[in-house]
N, C-alpha and C positions, 0 to 999 in steps of 0.2 A: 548681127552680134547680140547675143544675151543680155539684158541685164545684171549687173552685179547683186540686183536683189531680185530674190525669188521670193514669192508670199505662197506659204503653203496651207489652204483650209478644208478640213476632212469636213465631209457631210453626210448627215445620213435622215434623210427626209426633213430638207432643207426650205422647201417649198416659201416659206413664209418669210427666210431670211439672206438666202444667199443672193437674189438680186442686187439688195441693197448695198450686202458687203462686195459684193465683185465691182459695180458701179462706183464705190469709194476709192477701191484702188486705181480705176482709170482717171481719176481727177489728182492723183498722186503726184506732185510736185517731184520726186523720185521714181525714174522710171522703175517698174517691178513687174517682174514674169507671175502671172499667177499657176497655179498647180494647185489643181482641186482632186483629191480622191475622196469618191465615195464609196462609203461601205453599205452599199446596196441597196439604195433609195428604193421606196416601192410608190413615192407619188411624182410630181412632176419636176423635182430638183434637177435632173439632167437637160428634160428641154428649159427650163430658165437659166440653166449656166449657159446654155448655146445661145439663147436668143440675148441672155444679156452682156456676156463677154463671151464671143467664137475666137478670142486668141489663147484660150483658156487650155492650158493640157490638160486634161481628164485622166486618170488611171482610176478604172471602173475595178472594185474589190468584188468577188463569186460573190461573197456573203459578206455580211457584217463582222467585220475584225478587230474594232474596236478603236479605240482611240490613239493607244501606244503604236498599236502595229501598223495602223494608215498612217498614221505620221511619218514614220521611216519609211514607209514608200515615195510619198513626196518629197523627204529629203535626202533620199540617195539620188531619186531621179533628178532633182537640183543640183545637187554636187555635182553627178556626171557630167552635168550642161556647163559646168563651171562659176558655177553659184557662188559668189565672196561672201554673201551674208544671207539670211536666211529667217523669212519674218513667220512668224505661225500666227494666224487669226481664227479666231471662233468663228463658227457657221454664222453665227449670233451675235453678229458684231461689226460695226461699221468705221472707218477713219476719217480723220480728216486730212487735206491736199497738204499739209504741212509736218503731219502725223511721224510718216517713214524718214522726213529729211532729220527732222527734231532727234530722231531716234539714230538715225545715222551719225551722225554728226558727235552724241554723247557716247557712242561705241568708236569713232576713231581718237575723240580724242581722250580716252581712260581704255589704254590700251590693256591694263588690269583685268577689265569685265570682260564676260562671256556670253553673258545676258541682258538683255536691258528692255524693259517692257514702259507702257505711257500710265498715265494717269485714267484709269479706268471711272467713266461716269456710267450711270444709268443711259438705259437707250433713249431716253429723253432727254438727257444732257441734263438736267434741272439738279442732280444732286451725284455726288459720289457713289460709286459702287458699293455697299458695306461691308462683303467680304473683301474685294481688294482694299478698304481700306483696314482692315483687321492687318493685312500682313503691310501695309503700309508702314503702319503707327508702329512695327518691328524696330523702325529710325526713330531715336528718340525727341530728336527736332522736326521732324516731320509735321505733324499736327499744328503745332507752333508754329513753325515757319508757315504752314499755308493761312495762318489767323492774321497772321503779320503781314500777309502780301511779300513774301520774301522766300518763296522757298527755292532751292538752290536748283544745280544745272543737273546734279545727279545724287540719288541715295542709295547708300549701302545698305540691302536687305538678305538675310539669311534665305528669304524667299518670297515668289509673286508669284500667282497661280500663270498657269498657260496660255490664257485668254488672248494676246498678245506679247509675244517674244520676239526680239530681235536678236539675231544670235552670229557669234563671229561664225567664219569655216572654219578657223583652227579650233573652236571647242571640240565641231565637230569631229575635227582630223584627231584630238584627244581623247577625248568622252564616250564620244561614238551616238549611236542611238537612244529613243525610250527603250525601255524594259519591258514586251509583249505578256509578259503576269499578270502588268496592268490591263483590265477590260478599258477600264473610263473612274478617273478620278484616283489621284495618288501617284501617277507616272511623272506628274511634274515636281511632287515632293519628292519622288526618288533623284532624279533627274539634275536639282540642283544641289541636293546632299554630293552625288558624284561630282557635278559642276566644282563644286568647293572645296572637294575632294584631291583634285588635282588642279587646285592651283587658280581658279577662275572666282571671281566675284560675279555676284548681280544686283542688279541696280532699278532703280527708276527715275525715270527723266519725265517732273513734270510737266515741263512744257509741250511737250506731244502730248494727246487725248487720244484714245477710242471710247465710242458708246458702244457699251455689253447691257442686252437682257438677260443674260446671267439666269440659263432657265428653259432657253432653246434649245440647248445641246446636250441636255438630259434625258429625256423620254421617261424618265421612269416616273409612275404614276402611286404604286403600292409601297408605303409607308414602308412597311418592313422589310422590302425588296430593296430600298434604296438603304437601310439603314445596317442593311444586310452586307452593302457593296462598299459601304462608306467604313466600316469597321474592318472587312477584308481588305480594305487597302490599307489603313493605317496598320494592320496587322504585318503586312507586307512589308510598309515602312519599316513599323520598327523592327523587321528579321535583317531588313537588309543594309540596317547603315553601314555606312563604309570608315567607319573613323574604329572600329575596332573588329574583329573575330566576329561570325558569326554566333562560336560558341557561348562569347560574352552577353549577345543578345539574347539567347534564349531564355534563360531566367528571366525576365523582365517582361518578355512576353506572356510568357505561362503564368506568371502570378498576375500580369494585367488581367485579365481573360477569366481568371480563377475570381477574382473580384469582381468583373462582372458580372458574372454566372450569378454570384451571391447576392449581390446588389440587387438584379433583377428578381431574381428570387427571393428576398427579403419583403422587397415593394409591391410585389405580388405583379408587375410588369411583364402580360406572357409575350408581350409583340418587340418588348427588347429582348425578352430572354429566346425566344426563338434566333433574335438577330443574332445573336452571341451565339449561341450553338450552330448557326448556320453559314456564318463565316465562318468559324472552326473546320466545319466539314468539308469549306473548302479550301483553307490553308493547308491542313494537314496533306491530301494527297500529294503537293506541289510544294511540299517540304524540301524534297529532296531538290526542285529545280530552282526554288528559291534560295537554299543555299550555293548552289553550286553558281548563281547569279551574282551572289551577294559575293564570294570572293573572287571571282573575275572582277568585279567592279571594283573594287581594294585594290587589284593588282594590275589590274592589263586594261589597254583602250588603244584604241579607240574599238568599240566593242559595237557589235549591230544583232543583236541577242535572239 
């Protein structure tokens, strides 16, 4: 018999971090199925998933598919198995035995949420994560309460990056998949705009932890490369929110972008202003899929895109 949790973590030359994280899961006070797809490791990530968890399903991707689109491979092949809930962990990222129940426990009983992620520290445990705590402090007792030694069972946040997600199967059965537009980075802000969209909250429960090195799961080394990738997603973002028309969004986009342009070319910045023309060039082709993404996600789910 399956578990009712499945932990799903994409890898893609994992070598340095996935032991750890599979290892965490076997010490899991919550039984959990793991389900690792990679998108086409070229060092030794596959023999360490074998040698360190062989109960491990693997679904090997031809090529590197990115982060949205390995994702929904391991979680439709989890649903098929009969998956109730559904944990995503970074390659780069480890739990504690107490971590999945914490987090179980605050999704059955706030039948509301769809999401609920831990309290993200550093991979040395020594200090909080600083971008998860950016979308933390989103709760405005958040911060306070943890000064206080008081902070509650769960908070309401408009958003928590992907790094760890525990997610009902009805979202699923709603929502449906990520958005494969996304390469890596942005699929999770799409992801709970739709979350919220139809009806679902997210949360965090800080009594579960994970440690994230927040830094594993990037690869990208070339400043403008990544600055490149980080603007095409928010660009994405904001074409595809789902609380109004596409056509509403478009202005907002084009004068952001037109402001950019300016900016960088005001500051004499040629490594942003290349980024800004070069996420352009690649938003524009993928116009037409991105809209046609954005009003399925306003209207119809559970969607697998």
């Amino acid at each position: 018999m399956n578990p009712a949790v499945h932990t799903i973590i994409v890898t893609h030359n994992a070598e340095r971090w996935i032991a750890p994280a599979l290892e965490s899961l076997q010490h899991s006070t919550v039984p959990t199925a793991p389900v690792v797809v990679d998108n086409a490791s070229s060092d030794s990530t596959l023999a360490l998933i074998e040698s360190s968890c062989p109960r491990a399903a693997v679904l090997k991707m031809p090529c590197n598919r990115g982060f949205a689109a390995a994702n929904n491979e391991g979680l439709r092949h989890a649903l098929a198995r009969g998956a109730q809930y559904l944990f995503l962990l970074n390659q780069d990222a480890r739990i504690e035995p107490d971590t999945i129940a914490h987090l179980l426990a605050a999704l059955q009983n706030h039948a509301d949420f769809g999401i609920i992620s831990p309290l993200h520290l550093n991979y040395a445990g020594g200090e909080m994560d600083r971008a998860f705590l950016q979308y933390a402090q989103q709760h405005q007792t958040f911060i306070s309460d943890g000064l206080l030694g008081k902070f509650r069972s769960i908070y309401d946040v408009p958003f928590v990056n992907a790094a760890a997600w525990l997610m009902r199967r009805s979202l699923l059965e709603t929502v449906g998949g990520f958005d494969p537009v996304f390469f890596m980075y942005g699929e999770d802000n799409d992801y709970c705009a739709r979350a919220r969209h139809h009806g679902f909250k997210i949360g965090i429960t800080p009594q579960a932890r994970i440690f994230h090195f927040h830094g594993g799961s990037g690869g990208q080394s070339a400043s403008v490369k990544k600055r490149t990738n980080l603007l095409y997603t928010q660009a994405i973002n904001m074409l595809k929110r789902p609380d109004r028309k596409f056509a509403r969004n478009l202005p907002g986009f084009l004068i952001t972008w037109a402001r950019a342009c300016l900016h960088a070319a005001i500051e004499g910045d040629a490594k942003e202003g290349a980024a800004v023309i070069a996420s352009l060039l690649q938003v524009v082709p993928r116009a037409h899929q991105i809209k046609k993404h954005q009003e399925l996600c306003r209207t119809q789910g559970p969607l697998w895109l």
